[in-house]
C-alpha positions in Angstrom: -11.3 -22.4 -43.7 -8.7 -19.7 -42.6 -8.8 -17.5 -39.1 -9.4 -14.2 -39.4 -6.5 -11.5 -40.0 -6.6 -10.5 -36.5 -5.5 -14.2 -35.1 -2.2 -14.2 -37.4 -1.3 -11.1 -35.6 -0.7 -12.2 -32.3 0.8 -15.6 -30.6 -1.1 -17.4 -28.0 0.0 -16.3 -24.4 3.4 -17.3 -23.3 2.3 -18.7 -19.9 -0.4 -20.5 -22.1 1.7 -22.1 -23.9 4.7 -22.5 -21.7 2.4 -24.1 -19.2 1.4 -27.1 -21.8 5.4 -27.8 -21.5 5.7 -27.7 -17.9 2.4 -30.3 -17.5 3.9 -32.2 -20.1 7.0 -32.1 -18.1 5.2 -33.2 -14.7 3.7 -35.8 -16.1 7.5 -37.4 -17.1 7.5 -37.3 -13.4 10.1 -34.1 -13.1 8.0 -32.0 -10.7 8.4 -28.7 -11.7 8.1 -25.9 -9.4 6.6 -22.8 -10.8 8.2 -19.5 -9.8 6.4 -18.1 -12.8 2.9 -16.8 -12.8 1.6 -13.9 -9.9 -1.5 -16.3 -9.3 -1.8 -15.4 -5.3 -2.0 -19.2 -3.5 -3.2 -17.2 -0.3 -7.1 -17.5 0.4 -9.2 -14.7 1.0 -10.4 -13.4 4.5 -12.6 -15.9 6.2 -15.4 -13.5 5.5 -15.2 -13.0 2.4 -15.6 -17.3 1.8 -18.3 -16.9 4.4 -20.2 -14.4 2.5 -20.0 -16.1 -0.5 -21.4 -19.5 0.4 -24.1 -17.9 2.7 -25.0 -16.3 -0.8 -25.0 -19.3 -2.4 -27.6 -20.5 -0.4 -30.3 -18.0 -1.4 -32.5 -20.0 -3.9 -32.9 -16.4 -5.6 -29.5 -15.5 -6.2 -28.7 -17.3 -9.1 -30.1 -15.2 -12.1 -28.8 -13.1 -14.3 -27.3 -9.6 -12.6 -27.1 -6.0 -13.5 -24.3 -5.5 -15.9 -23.6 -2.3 -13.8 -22.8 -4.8 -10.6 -25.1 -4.8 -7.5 -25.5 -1.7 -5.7 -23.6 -3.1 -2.7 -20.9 -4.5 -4.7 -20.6 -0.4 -6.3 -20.9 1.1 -3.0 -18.1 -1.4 -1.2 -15.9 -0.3 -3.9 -16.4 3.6 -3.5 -15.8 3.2 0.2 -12.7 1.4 -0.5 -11.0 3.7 -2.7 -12.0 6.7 0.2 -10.6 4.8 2.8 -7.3 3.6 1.4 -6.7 6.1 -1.1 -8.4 9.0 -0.4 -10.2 9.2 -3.6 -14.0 10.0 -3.8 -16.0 8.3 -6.3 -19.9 8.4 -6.7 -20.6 4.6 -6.6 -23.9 4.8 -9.0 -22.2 6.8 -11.7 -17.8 6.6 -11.5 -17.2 3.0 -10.8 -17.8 0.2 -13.5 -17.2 -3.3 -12.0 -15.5 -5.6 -14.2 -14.5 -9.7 -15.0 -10.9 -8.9 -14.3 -8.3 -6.4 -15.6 -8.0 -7.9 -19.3 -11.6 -7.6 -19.6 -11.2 -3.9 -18.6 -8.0 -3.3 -21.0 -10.8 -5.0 -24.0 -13.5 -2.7 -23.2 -11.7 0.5 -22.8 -9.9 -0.3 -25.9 -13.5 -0.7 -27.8 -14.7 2.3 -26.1 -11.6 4.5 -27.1 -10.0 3.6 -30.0 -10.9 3.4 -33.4 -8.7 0.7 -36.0 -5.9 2.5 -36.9 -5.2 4.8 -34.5 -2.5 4.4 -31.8 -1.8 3.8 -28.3 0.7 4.4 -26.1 2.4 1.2 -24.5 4.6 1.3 -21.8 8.1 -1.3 -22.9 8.8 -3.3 -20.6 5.3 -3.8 -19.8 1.7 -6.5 -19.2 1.7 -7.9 -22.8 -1.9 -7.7 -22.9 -1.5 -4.1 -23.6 -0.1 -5.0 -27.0 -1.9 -8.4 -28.0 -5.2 -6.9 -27.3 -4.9 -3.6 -29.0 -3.4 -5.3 -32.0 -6.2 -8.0 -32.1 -8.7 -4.6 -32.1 -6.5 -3.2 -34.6 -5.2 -0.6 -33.2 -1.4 0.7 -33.7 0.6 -0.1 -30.9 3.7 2.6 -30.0 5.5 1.4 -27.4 7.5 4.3 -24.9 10.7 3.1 -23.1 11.0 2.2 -19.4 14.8 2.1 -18.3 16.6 1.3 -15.2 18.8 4.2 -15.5 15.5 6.0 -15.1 14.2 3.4 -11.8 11.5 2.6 -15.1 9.6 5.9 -14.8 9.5 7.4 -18.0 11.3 10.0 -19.9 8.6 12.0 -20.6 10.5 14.5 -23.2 10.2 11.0 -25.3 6.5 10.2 -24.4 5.7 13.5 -25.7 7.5 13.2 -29.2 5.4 10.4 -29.6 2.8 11.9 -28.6 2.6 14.9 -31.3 4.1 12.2 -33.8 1.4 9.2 -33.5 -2.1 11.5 -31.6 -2.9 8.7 -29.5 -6.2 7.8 -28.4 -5.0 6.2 -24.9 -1.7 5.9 -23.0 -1.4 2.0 -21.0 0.4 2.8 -17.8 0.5 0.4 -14.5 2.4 1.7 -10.9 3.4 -0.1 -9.1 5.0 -1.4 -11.9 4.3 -4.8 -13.3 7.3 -6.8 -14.2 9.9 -4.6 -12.5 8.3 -3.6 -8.9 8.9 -0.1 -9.6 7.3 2.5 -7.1 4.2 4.9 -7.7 5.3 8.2 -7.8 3.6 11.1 -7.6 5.5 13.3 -9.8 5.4 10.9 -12.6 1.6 10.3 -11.9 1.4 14.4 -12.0 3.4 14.2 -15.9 1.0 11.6 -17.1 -2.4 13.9 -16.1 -0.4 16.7 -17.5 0.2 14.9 -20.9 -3.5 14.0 -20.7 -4.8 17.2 -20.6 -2.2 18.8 -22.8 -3.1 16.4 -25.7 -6.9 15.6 -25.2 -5.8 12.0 -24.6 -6.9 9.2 -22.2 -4.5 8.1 -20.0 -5.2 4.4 -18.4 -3.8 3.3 -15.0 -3.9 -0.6 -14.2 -3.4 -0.7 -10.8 -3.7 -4.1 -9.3 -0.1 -4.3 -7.4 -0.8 -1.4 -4.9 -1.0 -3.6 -1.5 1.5 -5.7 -1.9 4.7 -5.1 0.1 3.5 -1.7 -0.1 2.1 0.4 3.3 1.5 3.7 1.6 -0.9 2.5 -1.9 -1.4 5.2 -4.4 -4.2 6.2 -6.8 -3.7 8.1 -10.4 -6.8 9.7 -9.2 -5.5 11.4 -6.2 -3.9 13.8 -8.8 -6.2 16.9 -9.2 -8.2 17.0 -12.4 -7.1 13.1 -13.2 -10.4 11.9 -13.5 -11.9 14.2 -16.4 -8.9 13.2 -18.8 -7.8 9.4 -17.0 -9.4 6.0 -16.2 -7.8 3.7 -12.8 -8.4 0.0 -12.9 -8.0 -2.2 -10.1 -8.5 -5.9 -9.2 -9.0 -7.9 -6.5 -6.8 -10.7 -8.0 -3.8 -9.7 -6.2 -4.6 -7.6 -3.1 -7.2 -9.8 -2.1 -6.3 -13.3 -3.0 -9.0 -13.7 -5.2 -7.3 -14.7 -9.4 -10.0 -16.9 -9.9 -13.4 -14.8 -8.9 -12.6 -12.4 -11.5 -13.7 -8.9 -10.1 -11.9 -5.8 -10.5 -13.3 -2.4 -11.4 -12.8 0.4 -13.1 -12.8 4.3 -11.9 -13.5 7.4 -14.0 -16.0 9.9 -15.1 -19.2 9.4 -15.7 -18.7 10.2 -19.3 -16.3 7.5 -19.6 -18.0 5.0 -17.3 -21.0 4.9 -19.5 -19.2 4.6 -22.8 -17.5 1.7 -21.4 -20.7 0.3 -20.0 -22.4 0.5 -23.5 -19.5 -2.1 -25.2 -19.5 -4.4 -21.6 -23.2 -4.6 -22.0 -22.9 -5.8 -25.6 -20.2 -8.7 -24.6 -21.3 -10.1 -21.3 -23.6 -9.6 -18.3 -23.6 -9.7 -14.8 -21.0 -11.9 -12.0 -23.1 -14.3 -9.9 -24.3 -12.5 -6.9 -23.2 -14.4 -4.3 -19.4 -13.2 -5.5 -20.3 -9.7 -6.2 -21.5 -9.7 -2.2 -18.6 -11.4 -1.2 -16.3 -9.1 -3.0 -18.5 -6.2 -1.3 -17.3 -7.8 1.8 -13.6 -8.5 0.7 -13.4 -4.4 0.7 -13.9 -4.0 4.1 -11.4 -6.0 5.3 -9.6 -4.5 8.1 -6.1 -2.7 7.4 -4.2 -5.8 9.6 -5.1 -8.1 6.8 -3.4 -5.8 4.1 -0.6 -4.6 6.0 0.6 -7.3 8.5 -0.8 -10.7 7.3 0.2 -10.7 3.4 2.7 -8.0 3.8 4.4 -10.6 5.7 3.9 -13.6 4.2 5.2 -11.8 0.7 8.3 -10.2 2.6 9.6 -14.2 3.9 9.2 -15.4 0.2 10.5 -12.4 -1.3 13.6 -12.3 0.9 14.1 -16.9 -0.3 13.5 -15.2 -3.9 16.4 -12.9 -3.1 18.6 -15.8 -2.2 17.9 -17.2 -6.0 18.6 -14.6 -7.5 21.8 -13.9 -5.6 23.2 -17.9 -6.7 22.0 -17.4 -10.4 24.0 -14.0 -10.2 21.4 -11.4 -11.0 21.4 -8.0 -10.2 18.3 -6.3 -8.6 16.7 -3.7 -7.0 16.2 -3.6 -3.2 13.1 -1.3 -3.7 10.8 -2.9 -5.8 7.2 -3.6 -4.5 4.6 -6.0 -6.1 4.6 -10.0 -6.0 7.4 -10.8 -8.5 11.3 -10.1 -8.1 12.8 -8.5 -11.0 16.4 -9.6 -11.8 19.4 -8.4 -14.4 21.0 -11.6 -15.6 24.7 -11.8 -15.9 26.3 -10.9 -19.0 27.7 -14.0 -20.3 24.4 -15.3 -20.7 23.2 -14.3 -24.9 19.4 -14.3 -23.8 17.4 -14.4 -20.7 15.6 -17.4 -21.9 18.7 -18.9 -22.3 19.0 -18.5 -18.8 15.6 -19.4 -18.0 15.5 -23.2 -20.2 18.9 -24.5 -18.5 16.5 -23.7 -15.0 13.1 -25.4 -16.6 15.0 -28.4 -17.6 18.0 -28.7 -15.4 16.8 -27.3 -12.0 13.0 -28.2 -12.7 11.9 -24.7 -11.8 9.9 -22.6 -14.3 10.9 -18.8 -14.0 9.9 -16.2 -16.8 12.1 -14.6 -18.8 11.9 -10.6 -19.3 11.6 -10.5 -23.2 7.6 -11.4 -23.1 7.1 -7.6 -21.1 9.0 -5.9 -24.2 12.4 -5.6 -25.8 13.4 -3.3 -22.1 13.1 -6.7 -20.4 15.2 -8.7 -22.4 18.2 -8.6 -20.3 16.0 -9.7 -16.9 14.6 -12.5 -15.2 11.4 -12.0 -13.4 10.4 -14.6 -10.1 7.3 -15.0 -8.8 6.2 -15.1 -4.9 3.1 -16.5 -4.9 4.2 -19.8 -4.1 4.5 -21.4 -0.7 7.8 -20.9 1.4 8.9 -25.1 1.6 8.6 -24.8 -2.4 10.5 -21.8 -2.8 13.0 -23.5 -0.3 13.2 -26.2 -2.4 13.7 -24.2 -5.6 15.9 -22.8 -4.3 18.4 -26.3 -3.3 17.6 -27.3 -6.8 19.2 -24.1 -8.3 22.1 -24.0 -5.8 22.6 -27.8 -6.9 23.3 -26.6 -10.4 24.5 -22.9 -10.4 27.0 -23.5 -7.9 
């Protein structure tokens, strides 16, 4: 028996893959510390937990669910996007609820694209943007994100590609995910623009918008955005929820239903009991955005500083999100050559820039979901080496 085309077309995950190393590696005994994967180590509010196993409890709750979401679940969502970003949404018709973002980046992918025909793919960017469209067989161009530019794009390039390769959707993702650069209004003004110039669908994963960040932004605050652009959003990172798998997705109607009729071919409904304890996770008061995991991230972020500073990397003061995104110095020939002599010398397991994109070949990305003693630590273990 062979595997289909598709599967000789892409590798397995990095992080999949890496991660059979590193447990291989803890069990030798060599106690690796991850500064790798943006996997938030926080809990959720007390609320949320005590919604969920309240939930649990109801000897009704456990069959299968709408694959729309619950009306609470839909409704907690619209009031959340009104009252942080000042976006209305009608919850029965312009809000999708989804298993996570990569579910969301399969289905719109299905809904949009046809084999063949391209999409636009931000470099350096989530790699999921490019293993999934190429396992769907789609043609992936990829547009160029430079420091020169603070990785907003040049969008005189974007649209030369644009009449050149007629895409059917455009992957974009501010705050940006590996580099921490900003949302920016202006740029989110180009994309609609392009959108609507070219009868294209531009996509906006969105997941990184509270983190060290007081003043979140929606692609859909731009007028006319949502008749010609998608948002998706997750709960992974701005609530501390990775492993419930709920994040949404915000459009038209239009678009909402063709996306409902592939998710409704693939899976069904999330348990109850976490769609009403995600509908409860929305309404958590501003404090627990702003002050408790702004704060927690700024103390790791300013240790991951410190790493960065002994390995000599370069980096931007501005960036917002959960990782820190660092130049390495030039007398290194590869990032991951950078990144194996920490693995295996300082037992700390950092990801190197190339998997985001040939842009991020030259950069070293850290993680700060871990706790502040390990990142401490890490950071003793690095100095021990590097200087």
């Amino acid at each position: 028996m062979k595997p289909a085309n598709r599967v000789q077309q892409v590798q397995e995950y990095y992080f999949s893959r890496k991660l059979k190393e590193v447990a291989r590696l803890n069990a030798e005994g060599k106690n690796i510390i991850s500064l790798a994967i943006g996997s938030p180590d926080q809990p959720p509010s007390p609320a949320t937990i005590d919604t969920l196993c309240r939930a649990a409890q109801d000897p009704t709750a456990h069959g299968y669910q709408p694959y729309v979401g619950i009306p609470e679940l839909r409704q907690a969502m619209a009031d959340f996007y009104e009252r942080h970003y000042a976006v209305a949404l009608n919850p029965a018709t312009e809000i999708q609820p989804l298993i996570g973002s990569k579910e969301g980046i399969l289905h719109i992918t299905l809904a949009f694209v046809n084999p063949g025909e391209a999409v636009l793919v931000p470099d350096p960017g989530y790699p999921t943007y490019t293993s999934l469209s190429e396992l769907l067989g789609a043609k992936v161009v990829k547009y160029n994100l430079c420091p020169e530019q603070g990785w907003q794009p040049d969008f005189e390039e974007m649209e030369r590609l644009i009449q050149e390769h007629h895409p059917r959707l455009i992957w974009m993702n501010y705050p940006h995910m590996p580099t921490g650069a900003k949302a920016a209004r202006a740029t989110y003004e180009q994309y609609v623009a392009l959108a609507r110039k070219y009868d294209t669908v531009v996509v906006n994963d969105n997941p990184y918008s509270f983190i060290l960040n007081r003043e979140p932004m929606s692609l859909l605050q731009i007028p006319g955005a949502k008749e010609c652009c998608i948002e998706m959003n997750s709960m992974s990172k701005s609530h501390n929820m990775p492993g419930w798998r709920v994040g949404l997705l915000a459009s038209n109607a239009e678009f909402v239903q063709w996306v409902l009729k592939v998710k409704s071919n693939i899976d069904s409904g999330t348990f109850r009991a976490i769609q009403l304890a995600a509908a409860e996770a929305y309404s958590n008061a501003d404090e627990w955005h702003y002050t408790y995991n702004y704060e927690v991230y700024a103390r790791r972020r300013a240790l991951c500083e410190q790493i960065l500073q002994v390995l000599g990397c370069t980096y931007d003061l501005e960036q917002m999100g959960m990782f820190l995104w660092g130049r390495i110095p030039e007398h290194y020939a590869t990032c991951e050559e950078l990144t194996e002599r920490i693995l295996h010398e300082a037992r700390v397991f950092l990801t190197p820039g190339f998997i985001f994109g040939q842009n991020g070949a030259r950069y070293i990305r850290l993680s700060l979901c871990a706790k502040e003693d390990q990142i401490e630590e890490a950071l003793r273990r690095i100095e021990a080496i590097f200087l």
